[in-house]
Every structure is written in C-alpha cells, then in structure tokens.
DRENMARTI-683138 format. One record per residue (C-alpha): residue number from 1; residue in three letters; x, z, y negated. Coordinates in Angstrom, 3 decimals, padded with zeros to 6 digits. Each point is the difference from the previous one (the first is absolute). Example, Ala and Ser with C-alpha at 12.3 -4.5 7.8 and 13.67 -1.06 7.14 Angstrom:
BEGIN
pos	code	c1	c3	c2
1	ALA	012.300	007.800	004.500 .
2	SER	001.370	-000.660	-003.440 .
END
This chain:
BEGIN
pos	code	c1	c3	c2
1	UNK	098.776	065.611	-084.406 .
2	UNK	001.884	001.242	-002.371 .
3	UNK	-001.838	001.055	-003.636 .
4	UNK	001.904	-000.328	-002.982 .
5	UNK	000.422	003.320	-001.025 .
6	UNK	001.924	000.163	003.034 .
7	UNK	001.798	-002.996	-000.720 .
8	UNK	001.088	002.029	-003.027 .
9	UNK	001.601	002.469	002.469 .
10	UNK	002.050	-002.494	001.195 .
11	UNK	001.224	-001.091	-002.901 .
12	UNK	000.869	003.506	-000.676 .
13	UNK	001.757	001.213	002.910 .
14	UNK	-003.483	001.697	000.807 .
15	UNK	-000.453	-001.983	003.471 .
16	UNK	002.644	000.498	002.063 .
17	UNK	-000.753	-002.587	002.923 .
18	UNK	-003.551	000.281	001.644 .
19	UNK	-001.385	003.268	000.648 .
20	UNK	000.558	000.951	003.630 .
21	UNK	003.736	-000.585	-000.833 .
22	UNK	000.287	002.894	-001.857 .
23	UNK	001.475	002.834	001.896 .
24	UNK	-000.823	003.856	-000.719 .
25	UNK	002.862	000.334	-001.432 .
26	UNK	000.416	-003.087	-002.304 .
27	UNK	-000.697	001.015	-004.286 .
28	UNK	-002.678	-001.590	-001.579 .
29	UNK	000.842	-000.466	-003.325 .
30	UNK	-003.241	001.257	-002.148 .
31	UNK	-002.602	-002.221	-001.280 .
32	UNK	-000.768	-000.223	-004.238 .
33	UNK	-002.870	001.955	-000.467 .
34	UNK	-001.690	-003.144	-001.778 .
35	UNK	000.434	-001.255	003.593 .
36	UNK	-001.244	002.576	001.998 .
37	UNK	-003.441	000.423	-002.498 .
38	UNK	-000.627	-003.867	000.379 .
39	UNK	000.335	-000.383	003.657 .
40	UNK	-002.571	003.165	-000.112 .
41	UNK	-002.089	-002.001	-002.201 .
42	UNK	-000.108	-003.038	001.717 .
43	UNK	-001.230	001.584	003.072 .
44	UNK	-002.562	002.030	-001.752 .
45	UNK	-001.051	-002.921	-001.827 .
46	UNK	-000.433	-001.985	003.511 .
47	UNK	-002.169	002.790	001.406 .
48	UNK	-002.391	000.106	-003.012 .
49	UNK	-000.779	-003.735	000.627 .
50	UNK	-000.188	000.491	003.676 .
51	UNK	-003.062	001.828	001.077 .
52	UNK	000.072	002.890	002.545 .
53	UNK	-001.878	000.009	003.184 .
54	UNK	-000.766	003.701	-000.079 .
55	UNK	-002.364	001.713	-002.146 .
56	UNK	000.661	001.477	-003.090 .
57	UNK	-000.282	004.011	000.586 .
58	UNK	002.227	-000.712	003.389 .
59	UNK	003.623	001.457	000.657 .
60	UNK	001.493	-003.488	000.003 .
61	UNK	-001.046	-000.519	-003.624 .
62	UNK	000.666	003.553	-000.977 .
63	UNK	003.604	-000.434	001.156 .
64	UNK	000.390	-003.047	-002.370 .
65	UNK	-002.302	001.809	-003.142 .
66	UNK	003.277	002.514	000.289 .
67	UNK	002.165	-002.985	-000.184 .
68	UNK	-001.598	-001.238	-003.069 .
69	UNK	-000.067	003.092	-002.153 .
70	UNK	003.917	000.561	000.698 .
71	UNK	000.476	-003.950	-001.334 .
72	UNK	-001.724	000.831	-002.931 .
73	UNK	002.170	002.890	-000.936 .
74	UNK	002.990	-002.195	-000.302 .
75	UNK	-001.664	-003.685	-000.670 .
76	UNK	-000.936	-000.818	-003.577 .
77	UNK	-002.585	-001.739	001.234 .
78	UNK	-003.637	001.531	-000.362 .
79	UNK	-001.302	-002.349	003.233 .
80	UNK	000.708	002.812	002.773 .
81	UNK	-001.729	002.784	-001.755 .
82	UNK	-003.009	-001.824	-001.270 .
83	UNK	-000.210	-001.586	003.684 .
84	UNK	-000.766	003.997	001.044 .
85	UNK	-002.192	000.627	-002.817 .
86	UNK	-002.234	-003.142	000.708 .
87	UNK	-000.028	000.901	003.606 .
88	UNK	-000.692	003.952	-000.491 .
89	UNK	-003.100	-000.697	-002.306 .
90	UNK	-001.617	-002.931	002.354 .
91	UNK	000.580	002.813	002.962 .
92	UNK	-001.094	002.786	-002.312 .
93	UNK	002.789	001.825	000.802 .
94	UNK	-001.042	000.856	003.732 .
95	UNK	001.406	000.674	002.828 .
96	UNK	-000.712	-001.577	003.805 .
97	UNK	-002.945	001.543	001.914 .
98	UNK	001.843	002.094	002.210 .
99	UNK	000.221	003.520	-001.430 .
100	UNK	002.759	001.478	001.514 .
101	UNK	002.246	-003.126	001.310 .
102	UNK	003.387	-000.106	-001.898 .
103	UNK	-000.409	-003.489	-000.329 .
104	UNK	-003.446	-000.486	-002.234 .
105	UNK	002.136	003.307	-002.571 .
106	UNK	003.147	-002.774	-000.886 .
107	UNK	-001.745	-001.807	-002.431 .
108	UNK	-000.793	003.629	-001.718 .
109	UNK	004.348	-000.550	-000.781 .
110	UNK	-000.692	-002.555	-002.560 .
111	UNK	-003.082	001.068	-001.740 .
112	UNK	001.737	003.415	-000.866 .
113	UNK	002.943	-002.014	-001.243 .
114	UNK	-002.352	-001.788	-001.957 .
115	UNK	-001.642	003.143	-001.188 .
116	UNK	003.182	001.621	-000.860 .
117	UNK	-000.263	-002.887	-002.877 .
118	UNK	-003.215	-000.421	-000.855 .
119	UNK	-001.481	003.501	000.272 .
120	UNK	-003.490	-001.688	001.015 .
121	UNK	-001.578	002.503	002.459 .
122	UNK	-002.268	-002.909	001.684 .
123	UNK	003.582	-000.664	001.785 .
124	UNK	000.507	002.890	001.572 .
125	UNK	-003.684	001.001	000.713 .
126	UNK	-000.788	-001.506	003.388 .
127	UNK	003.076	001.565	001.521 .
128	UNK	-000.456	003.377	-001.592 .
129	UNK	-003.645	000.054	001.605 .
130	UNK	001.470	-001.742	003.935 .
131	UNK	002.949	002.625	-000.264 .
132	UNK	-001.917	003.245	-001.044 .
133	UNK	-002.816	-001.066	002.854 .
134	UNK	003.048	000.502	002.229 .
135	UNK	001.321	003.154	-001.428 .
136	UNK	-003.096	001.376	000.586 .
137	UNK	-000.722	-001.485	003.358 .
138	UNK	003.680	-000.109	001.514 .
139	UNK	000.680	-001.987	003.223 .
140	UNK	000.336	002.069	002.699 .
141	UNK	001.135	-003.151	002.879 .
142	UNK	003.146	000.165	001.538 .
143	UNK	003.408	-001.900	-000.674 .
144	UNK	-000.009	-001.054	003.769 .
145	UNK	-000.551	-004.024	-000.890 .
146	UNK	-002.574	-000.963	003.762 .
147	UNK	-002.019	002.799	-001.107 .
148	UNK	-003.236	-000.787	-001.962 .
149	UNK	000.265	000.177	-003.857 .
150	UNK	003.670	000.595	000.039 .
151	UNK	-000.005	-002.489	-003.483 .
152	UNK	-001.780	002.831	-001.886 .
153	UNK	003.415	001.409	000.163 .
154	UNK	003.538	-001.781	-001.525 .
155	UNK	000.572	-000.148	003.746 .
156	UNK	002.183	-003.123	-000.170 .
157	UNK	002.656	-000.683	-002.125 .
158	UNK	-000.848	-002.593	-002.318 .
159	UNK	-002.763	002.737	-001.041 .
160	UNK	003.034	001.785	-001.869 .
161	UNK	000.178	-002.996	-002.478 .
162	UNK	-003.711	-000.886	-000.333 .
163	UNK	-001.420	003.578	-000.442 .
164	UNK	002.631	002.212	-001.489 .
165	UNK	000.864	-001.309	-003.664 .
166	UNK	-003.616	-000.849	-000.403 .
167	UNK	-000.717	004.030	000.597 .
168	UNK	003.449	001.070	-002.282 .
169	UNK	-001.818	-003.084	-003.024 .
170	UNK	-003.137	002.288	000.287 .
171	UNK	001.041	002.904	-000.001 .
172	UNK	002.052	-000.847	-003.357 .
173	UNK	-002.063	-001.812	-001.210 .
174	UNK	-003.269	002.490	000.321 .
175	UNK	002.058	002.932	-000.128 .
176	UNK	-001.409	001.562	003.060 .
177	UNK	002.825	001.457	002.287 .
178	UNK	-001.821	-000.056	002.648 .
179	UNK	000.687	-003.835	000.619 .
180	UNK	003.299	000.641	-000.572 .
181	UNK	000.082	003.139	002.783 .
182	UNK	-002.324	-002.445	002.454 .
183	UNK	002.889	-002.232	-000.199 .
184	UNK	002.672	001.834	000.730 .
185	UNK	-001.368	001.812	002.930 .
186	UNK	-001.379	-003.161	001.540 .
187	UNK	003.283	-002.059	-000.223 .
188	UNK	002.030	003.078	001.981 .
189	UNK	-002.709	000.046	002.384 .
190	UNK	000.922	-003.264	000.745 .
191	UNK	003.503	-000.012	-000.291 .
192	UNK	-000.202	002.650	002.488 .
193	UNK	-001.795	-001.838	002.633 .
194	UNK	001.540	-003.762	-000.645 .
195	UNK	002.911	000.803	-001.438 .
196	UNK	003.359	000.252	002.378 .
197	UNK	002.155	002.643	-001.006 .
198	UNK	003.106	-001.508	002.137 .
199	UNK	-000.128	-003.789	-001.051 .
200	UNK	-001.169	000.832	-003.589 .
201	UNK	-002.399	-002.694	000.483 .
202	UNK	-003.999	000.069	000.360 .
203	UNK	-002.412	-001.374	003.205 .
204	UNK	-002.682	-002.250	-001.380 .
205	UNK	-002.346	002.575	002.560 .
206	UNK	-000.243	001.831	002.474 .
207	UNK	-000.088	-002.812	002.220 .
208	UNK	003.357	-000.960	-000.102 .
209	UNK	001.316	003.998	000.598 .
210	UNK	000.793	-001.314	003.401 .
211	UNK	000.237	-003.759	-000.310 .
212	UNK	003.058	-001.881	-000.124 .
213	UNK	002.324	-002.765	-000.746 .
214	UNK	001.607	-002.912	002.343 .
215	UNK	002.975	001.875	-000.592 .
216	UNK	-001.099	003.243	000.994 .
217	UNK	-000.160	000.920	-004.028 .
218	UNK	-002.701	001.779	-001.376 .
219	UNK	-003.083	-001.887	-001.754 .
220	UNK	000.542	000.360	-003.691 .
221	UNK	-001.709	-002.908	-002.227 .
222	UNK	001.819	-001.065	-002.978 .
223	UNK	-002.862	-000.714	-002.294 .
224	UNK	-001.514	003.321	001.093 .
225	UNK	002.720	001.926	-000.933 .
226	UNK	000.165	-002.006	-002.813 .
227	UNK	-003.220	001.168	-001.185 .
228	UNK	001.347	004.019	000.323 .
229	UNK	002.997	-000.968	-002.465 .
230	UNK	-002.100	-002.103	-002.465 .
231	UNK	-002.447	002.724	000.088 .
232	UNK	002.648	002.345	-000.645 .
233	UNK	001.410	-001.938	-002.921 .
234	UNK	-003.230	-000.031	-001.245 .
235	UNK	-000.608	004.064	000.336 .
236	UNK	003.071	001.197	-001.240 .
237	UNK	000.190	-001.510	-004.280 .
238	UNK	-003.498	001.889	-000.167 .
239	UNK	000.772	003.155	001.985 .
240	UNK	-000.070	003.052	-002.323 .
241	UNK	003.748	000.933	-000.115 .
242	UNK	-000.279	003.603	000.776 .
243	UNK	-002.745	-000.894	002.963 .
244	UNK	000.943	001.988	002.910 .
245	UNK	000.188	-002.492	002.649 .
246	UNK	002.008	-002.430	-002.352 .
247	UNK	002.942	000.898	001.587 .
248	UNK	-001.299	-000.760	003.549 .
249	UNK	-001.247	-003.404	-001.445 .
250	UNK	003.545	-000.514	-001.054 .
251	UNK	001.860	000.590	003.090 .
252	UNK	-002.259	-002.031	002.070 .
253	UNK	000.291	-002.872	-002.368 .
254	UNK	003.650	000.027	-000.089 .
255	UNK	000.178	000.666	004.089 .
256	UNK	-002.015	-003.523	000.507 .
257	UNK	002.338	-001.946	-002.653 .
258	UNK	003.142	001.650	001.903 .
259	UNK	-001.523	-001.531	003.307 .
260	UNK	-001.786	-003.197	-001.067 .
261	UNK	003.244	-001.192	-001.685 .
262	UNK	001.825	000.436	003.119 .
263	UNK	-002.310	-002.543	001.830 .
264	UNK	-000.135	-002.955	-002.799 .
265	UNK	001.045	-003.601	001.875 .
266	UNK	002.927	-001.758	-001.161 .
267	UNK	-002.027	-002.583	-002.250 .
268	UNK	-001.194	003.175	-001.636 .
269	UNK	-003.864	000.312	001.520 .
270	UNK	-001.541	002.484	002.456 .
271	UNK	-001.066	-001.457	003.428 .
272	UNK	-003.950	000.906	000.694 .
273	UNK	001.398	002.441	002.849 .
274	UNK	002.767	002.254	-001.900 .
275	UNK	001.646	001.439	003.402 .
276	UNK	-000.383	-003.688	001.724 .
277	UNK	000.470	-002.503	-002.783 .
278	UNK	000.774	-002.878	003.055 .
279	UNK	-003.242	000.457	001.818 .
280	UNK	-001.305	-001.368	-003.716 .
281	UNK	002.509	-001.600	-001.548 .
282	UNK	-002.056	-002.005	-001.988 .
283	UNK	000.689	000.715	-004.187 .
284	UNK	-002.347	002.684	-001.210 .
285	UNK	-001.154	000.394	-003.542 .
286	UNK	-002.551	002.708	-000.398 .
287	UNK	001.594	002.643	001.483 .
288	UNK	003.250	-001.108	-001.617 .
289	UNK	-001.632	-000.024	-003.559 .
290	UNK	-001.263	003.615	000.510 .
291	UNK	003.516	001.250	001.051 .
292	UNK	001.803	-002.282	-002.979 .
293	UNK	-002.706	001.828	-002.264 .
294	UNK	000.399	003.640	000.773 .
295	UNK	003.805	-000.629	000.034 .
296	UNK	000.457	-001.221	-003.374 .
297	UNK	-002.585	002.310	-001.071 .
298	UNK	001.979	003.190	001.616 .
299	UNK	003.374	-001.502	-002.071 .
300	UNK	-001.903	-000.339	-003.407 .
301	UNK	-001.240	003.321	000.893 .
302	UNK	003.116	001.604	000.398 .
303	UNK	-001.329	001.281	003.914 .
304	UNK	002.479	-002.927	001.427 .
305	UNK	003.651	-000.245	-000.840 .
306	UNK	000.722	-003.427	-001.239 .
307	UNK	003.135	-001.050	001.412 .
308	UNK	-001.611	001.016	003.657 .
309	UNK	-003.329	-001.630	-000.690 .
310	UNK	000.586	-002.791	-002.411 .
311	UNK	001.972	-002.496	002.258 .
312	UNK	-003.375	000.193	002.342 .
313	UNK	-002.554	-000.437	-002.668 .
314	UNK	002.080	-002.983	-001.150 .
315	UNK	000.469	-001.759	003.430 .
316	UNK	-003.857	000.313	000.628 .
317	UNK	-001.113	-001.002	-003.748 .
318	UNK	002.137	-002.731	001.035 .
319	UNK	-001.463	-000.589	003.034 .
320	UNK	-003.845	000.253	-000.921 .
321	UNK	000.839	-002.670	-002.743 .
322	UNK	001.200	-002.699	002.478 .
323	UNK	-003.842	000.711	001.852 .
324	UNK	-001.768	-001.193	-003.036 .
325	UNK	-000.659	-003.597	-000.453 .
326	UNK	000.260	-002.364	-002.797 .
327	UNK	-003.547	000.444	-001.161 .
328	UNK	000.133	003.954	000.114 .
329	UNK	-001.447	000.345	003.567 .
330	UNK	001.922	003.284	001.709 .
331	UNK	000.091	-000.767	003.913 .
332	UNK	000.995	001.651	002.737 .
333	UNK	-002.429	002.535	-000.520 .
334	UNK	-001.355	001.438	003.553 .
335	UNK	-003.622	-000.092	000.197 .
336	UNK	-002.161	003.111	000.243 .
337	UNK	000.415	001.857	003.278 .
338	UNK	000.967	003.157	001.452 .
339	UNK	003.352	-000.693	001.658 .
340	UNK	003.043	-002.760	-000.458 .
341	UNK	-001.100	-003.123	001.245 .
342	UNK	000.908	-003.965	-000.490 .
343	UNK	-001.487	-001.759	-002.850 .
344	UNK	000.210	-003.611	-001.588 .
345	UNK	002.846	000.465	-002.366 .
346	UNK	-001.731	-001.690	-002.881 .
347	UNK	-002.403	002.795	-000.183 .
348	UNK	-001.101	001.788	-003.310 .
349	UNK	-002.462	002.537	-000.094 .
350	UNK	-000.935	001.993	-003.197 .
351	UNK	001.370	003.414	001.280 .
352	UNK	003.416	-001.420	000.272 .
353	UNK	-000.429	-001.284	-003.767 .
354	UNK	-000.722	003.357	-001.106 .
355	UNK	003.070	001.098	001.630 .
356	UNK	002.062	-002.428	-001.616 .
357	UNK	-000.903	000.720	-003.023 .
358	UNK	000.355	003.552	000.456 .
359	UNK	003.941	-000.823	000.634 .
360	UNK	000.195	-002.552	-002.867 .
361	UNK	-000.720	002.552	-002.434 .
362	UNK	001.938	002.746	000.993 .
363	UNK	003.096	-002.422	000.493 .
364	UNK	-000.481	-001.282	-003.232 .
365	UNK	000.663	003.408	-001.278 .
366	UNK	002.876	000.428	002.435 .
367	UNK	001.552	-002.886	-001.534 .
368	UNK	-000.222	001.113	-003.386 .
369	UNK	-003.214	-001.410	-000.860 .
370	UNK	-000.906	003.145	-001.670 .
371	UNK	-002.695	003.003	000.757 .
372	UNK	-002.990	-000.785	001.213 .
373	UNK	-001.233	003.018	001.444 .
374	UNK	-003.742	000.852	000.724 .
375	UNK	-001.736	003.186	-002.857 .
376	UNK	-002.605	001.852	000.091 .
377	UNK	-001.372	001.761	-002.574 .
378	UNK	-002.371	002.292	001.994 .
379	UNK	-003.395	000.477	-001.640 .
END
C-alpha cells in the first residue's frame, strides 16, 4: 500500500512506475531532504511502539540502538536519543553475558556515543571492565567456525559490525590505545581468513569456503557483507587520520563499494544471494539498507565519487522506501539466519530497522540535508 509520503513522490516525479520497473540504469530524481528525514521518522517511530522479541543487550537490538543515535543527529526531535538514554540506565549500561562474542560488545556502540555527550563514566564502565578482562585474558580459539569456541573470535562476518566500532568508541572514549590496537589487529585477522581477495567480497564462515550456489557461484550473503561495509562506515569517521592501517581500511572499503554496486537489481535492491540473485529473488531489505548506508556514507565522505555512486544510492533509497508501509512498518526484511533463504515478504525485524535508519540519515545528508556526522570528544 502505498504511504503518503510516497504518494508525495508521485506527485513529484519521485515514483517513476512501481519499483521492479526501474532498470539499473533509469535516474532517480533525488528526494527533499524533509522527505527523506520523515520517511526515517516514521519508521523509527513505528518500531518504538512495536516491541522487539529479542532482548535488550542482543545484536538485533544493538543494530537498531546504532540506527537511533544516527536519527538523532539529523532529527530535531529529542525522542530517539532519550529512547537510548532510558534504555541504557534500566540496563545499567551492560553488555550480554557472553564475554568475548561480538554480538553481546554492539550495544557498547551506543553507550560510547552517548558518553561522547554526556561525559557520565557509569556509561562506559561495564564495557571498560568486559573489554580489559579480555585484554588481559585474550582468546586463544581458532577462526575455523565447526571448531569449539570459534565465537570467542570475530570469526564470522557480521562480527566486523557488532564488535569493531564498539572497541574504536572505547578506545576514544577511555583513551586507552590498546582498544584501539585490539581492533585493528582482530578485524585483519579476519579479513584474512573470510575475506576473498578475488571477488572483493567476504564468506559469512568458513563453512561456505567450499559451498556453493545453484549456479555454480560462490556463497556470498548480502546482509553479511552488508554488515563488513556498515561496519566499515562506522570505523572509518573515528579512525585517527594518521593511523597506520587507515589506508588499508580505505582501500578495502572502496574495493567492496566498486563490487557491490556492480551487483544491485534493476529495482535498485540486493538479492539475499549477491552472485545468484534468481535462486532468491525475493526483495531484500536488510542487506540492501547496509549497502545504501555505507554508500552514501563513502560519497558524504569524500571515499566514493558521486557521479559513480550516487545514481545507486538513489535507486536503492528509492527502493527501500516502496518496502515500508503506510503505518511505518519496513518489510522485506529477511529473518535472522546464516545464509539467503525465503521469507514471508511482510517481514520486519528490528535489525533491518536499524539498517534503515542507518541509510536514512546518511542520505539525508547526501541530499543536502546538511552534516550530521558522529564527534567524539575523547576524554
């Protein structure tokens, strides 16, 4: 059904037809950035009166705390931020139970953001104590995902957007570099086991190495690599400048965007499968909010060139907006798993939200919405 801010497109030469009619190649003429930040707040605003069915500390959540906090650096309104401050004081700023899983260390990403602000050390003190208990006590499994404790390592991908900016927040916000060096030499631990050097694309695990597609393609999961490049886009603003391994941060960034725009549909989403989009051809939102989200973000940057990248983030801004209903709902969002799979299009999950919003507020700084770009102060 169509909502009325997208009824608005279509008065405005915004909606050109519906969505799988628009070809690769067809402009999209850009969006007011009045329009973008409302369609951003009306699916926040849906998710904050739906409740989520995972717990609070979990990755899912985490994913859409990020979400949030980027809202509320271009929103006006004070409901996004005070949602995380609420939530962070009821939670006491903690962290899951598992001490070295990269999922329990996401929500750490939004109670350093907070802390950046409010300079209250209660925010930052559970994660200070979890991550200096591993400092001192490093895992020592392997990457190798069958074998046993393989999760105290970022041994699959989506660890590179739960873990990573949480250890970069710390490590600014405590100034203690050795966060900052954990990080680093985690991620290219990973990136050299998962990452493939030839496709410019990452394996969820080491599962898939030798698994693939209907088509004889390799396995390469769209929201996983979405993850990589939203945890990437999330790395790079707070990277010291003169860091030494900026650079190689940089050119794997921009290698992804050069090969994930090259596999965008014609109605301007990623298929779950990114080598096999027609063994799931099914609209995918998740993944495709990630990759909208570190694309605009490498334009505003000035890491993407615009006329390459901009056509792209357009078409799947576009896109994403015809996948959210009239009462804010985002569907199409594929539910939590390890691999593509079919799911009930009308599907929303709070992940997928996060990611959405993610993209919302970087496009509506594409679009001229003006800067909105996360500071930290340090200590």
């Amino acid at each position: 059904m169509l909502n009325s801010i997208r009824l608005a497109w279509v008065a405005g030469s915004w909606f050109a037809g519906m969505a799988l009619s628009v070809s690769a190649a067809a402009p999209v003429a850009k969006p007011a950035p009045a329009e973008v930040l409302a369609l951003a707040e009306r699916v926040a605003d849906w998710q904050l009166r739906t409740p989520s069915r995972w717990k609070p500390h979990e990755w899912h959540n985490g994913a859409l705390y990020t979400g949030y906090m980027a809202l509320s650096r271009v929103s006006a309104r004070p409901d996004y931020e005070k949602a995380m401050l609420e939530l962070g004081r009821k939670m006491e700023w903690g962290l899951g139970p598992r001490a070295y899983d990269a999922d329990d260390h996401c929500v750490v990403q939004t109670w350093t953001e907070l802390y950046f602000k409010y300079k209250d050390p209660a925010m930052i003190a559970p994660a200070t104590k979890a991550f200096d208990a591993i400092l001192a006590n490093p895992a020592s499994s392997d990457l190798e995902f069958t074998k046993p404790r393989s999760r105290d390592q970022w041994s699959w991908c989506d660890a590179l957007f739960m873990a990573p900016p949480a250890w970069l927040r710390l490590s600014l916000a405590t100034g203690n570099g050795a966060y900052l060096d954990f990080m680093v030499e985690n991620w290219w631990k990973t990136s050299d086991y998962l990452y493939d050097r030839s496709e410019h694309l990452y394996f969820r695990d080491s599962k898939y190495f030798t698994m693939r597609e209907p088509n004889g393609a390799k396995i390469f999961w769209s929201r996983g690599n979405g993850w990589v490049m939203g945890g990437l886009a999330r790395l790079l603003p707070l990277l010291p400048a003169d860091h030494p391994a900026r650079g190689r941060f940089e050119q794997q960034f921009r290698e992804m965007a050069a090969k994930v725009v090259t596999l965008q549909q014609p109605d301007g989403l990623w298929r779950a499968s990114l080598l096999d989009p027609e063994a799931y051809p099914a609209q995918e939102t998740s993944g495709s909010g990630f990759f909208c989200f570190a694309l605009s973000w490498g334009i505003n940057y000035g890491l993407l060139d615009r006329a390459t990248y901009e056509p792209a983030v357009l078409r799947a801004w576009h896109a994403l907006a015809n996948c959210v209903n009239a009462d804010g709902k985002l569907t199409h969002v594929q539910p939590v798993g390890q691999t593509p799979k079919t799911f009930d299009p009308e599907h929303s999950d709070v992940f997928g939200v996060g990611a959405f919003l993610l993209a919302g507020s970087e496009v509506y700084r594409l679009v001229g919405g003006g800067k909105a770009e996360e500071k930290s102060s340090g200590k």
